[in-house]
N, C-alpha and C positions, 0 to 999 in steps of 0.2 A: 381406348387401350392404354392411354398414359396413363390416365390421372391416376390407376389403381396401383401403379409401381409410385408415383408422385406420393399418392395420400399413405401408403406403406412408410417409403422413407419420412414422410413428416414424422408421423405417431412412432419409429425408430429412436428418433431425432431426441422427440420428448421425453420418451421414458430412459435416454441414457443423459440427459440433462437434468432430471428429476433425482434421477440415482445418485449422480455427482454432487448436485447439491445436498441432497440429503444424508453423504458418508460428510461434507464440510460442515455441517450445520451437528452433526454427532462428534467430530473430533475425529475422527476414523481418517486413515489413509487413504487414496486415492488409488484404484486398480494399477497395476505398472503400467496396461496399455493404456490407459486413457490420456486422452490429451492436456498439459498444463492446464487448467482455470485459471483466469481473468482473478487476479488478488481479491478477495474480499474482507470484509469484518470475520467471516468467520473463518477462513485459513489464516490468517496472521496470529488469531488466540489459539490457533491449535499448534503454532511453533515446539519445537522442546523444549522443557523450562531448564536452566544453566544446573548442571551438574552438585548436587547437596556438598556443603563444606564437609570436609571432612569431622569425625569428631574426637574433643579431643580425650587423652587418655582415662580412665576413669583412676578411684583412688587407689585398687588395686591393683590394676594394672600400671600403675606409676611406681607402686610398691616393689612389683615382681621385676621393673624395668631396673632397680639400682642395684649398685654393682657390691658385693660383698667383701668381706676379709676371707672367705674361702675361695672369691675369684682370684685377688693377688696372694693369697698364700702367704705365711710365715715371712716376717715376725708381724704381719698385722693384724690389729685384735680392734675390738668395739671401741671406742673411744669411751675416757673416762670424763671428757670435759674439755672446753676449750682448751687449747696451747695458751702455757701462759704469756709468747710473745703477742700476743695479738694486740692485745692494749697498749703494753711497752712499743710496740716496732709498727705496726697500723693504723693505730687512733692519732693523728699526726695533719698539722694542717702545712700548706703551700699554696705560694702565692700563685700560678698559673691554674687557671680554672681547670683547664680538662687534665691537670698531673692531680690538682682536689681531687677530683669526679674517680679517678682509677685508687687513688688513698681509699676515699668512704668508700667505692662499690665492694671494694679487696676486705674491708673490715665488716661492713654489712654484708655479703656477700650476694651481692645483688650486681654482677656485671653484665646481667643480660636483664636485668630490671627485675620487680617481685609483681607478686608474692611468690614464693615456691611451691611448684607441684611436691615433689618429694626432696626427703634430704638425708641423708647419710654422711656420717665422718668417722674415720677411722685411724689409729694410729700405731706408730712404730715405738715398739719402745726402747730400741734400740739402738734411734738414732736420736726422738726425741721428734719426727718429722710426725705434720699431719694433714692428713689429705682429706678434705669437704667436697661434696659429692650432690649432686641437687639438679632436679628437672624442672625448667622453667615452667609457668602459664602463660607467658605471654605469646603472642602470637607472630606467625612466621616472619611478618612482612616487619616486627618490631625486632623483634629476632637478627634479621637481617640489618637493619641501621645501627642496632648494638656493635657488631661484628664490624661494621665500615666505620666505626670509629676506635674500636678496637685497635685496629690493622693500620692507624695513624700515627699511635701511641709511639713505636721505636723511632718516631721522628718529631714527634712535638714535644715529648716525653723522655728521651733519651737520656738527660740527665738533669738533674733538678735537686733541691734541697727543700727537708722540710723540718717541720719544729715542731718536736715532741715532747710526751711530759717531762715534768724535770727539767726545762729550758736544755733538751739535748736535741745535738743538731742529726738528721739524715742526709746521708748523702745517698738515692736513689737512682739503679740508673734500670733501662727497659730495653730490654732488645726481642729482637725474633726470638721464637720458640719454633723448630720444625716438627710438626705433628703427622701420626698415619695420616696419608689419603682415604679418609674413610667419611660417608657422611658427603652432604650437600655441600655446606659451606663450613669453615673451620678458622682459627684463627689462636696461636699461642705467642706466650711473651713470658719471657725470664725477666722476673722483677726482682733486684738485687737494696737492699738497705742497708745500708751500715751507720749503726749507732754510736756518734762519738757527744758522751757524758759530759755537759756541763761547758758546752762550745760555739751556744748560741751566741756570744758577742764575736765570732768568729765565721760567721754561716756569710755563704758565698756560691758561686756558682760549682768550686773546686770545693767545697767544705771538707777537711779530713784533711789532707792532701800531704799538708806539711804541719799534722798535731802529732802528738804524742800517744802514750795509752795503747790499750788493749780495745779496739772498739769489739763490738757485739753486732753478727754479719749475718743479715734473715735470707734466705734465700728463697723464693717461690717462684712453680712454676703455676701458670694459668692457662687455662685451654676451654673454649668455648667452641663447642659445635652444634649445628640445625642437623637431622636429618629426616627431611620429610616434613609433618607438624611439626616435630619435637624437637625439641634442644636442650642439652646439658651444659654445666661448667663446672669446672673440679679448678682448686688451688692445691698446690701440692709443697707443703712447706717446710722447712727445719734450720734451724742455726749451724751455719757455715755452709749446708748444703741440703738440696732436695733430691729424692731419689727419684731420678728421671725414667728410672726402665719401670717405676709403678706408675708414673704419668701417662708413657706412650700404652703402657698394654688396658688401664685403665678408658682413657679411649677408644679402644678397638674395642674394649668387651661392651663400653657403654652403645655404641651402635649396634654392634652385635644381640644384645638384650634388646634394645629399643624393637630392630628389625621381630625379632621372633616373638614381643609379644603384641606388637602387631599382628602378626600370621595367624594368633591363637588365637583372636579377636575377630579374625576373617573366617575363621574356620566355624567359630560358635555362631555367630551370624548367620 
């Protein structure tokens, strides 16, 4: 009278150990009731594989991400061509490596490194100011060390002197720039130059200080931000000054675009 409940539960036994190996041997989940398995070769390849990278922008949608002269509105219009300080007031060497590195990024306009995704520049002709506009390729985690050297500058950088064409001397100096809270990670700096002609046998930590003259005063603002993969940087620049309210709203609208054509990207998906 045992053995028929006995040999019952054996042949039970088997076919729900057969079943179990044969959903681990397909990939297939395990019923919720059934009891953990013993790890094998073939539960550990059926783990989930890590989450796909994200991808990044395509060309037009890099295109559709940049920010217009109809987003900031009058007086700025398509650019006609470089500002002509950029050569005069940026093309400039110095002798501390990383105040170099922020010289060439600011003239190349590679402060978050190249090539460019997209680029747009656009100017004022009103003041003479001009704001470059550009979404990186590079990627987050390079993005990110950009930014953490960046955010050094108003203290290694603070004030420096460099020598420009014409044996004329700069006296640059860097401080914070406060930008929207918008965006991952962010990082702005007011880069001030001022050009005094013909005072390189004069160049010093104070260069200017106590010369004569009319110098020539670049003002730019810099703003570099991640949000998500992507990341932009805008210079925003003019002699004697930069106009700061196209800086800050040029920011919000660059996240802002970024965000929604992402969206249009999830939506066509």
């Amino acid at each position: 009278m045992t053995r028929r409940p006995l040999l019952a539960s054996t042949l039970l036994l088997t076919a729900v150990t057969a079943l179990t190996s044969g959903c681990a041997t397909l990939g297939l989940e395990h019923p919720p009731t059934a009891a953990p398995a013993t790890p094998t070769v073939e539960r550990s390849s059926a783990k989930p594989s890590a989450p796909a990278a994200s991808k990044g922008l395509t060309k037009a949608q890099a295109q559709a991400a940049l920010i217009t002269e109809r987003d900031l509105g009058a007086p700025w219009t398509p650019t006609r061509g470089a500002a002509t300080w950029r050569d005069g007031m940026l093309k400039a060497t110095a002798s501390p490596a990383d105040c170099q590195r922020l010289l060439d990024d600011l003239y190349a306009d590679e402060l978050l490194g190249g090539p460019a995704r997209a680029v747009v520049a656009l100017d004022d002709p009103d003041s003479g100011a001009q704001l470059r506009y550009q979404l990186t390729a590079s990627r987050p985690a390079d993005v990110d060390r950009s930014l953490a050297r960046l955010r050094t500058l108003p203290q290694t950088c603070a004030r420096f002197t460099a020598k420009a064409a014409g044996d004329a001397v700069l006296d640059v100096q860097v401080s914070e720039l406060p930008l929207p809270e918008v965006g991952d990670v962010r990082q702005g700096l007011r880069v001030t130059l001022t050009r005094w002609a013909g005072a390189a046998e004069n160049a010093g930590e104070n260069a200017g200080e106590n010369l004569g003259g009319n110098p020539t005063v670049l003002t730019l603002d810099v703003a570099a931000v991640r949000a998500g993969e992507d990341a932009f940087t805008l210079t925003n620049g003019g002699l004697d000054d930069a106009p700061n309210a196209a800086t800050q709203a040029a920011v919000q609208l660059g996240v802002r675009r970024l965000e929604d054509v992402r969206k249009q990207g999830q939506v066509q998906i």
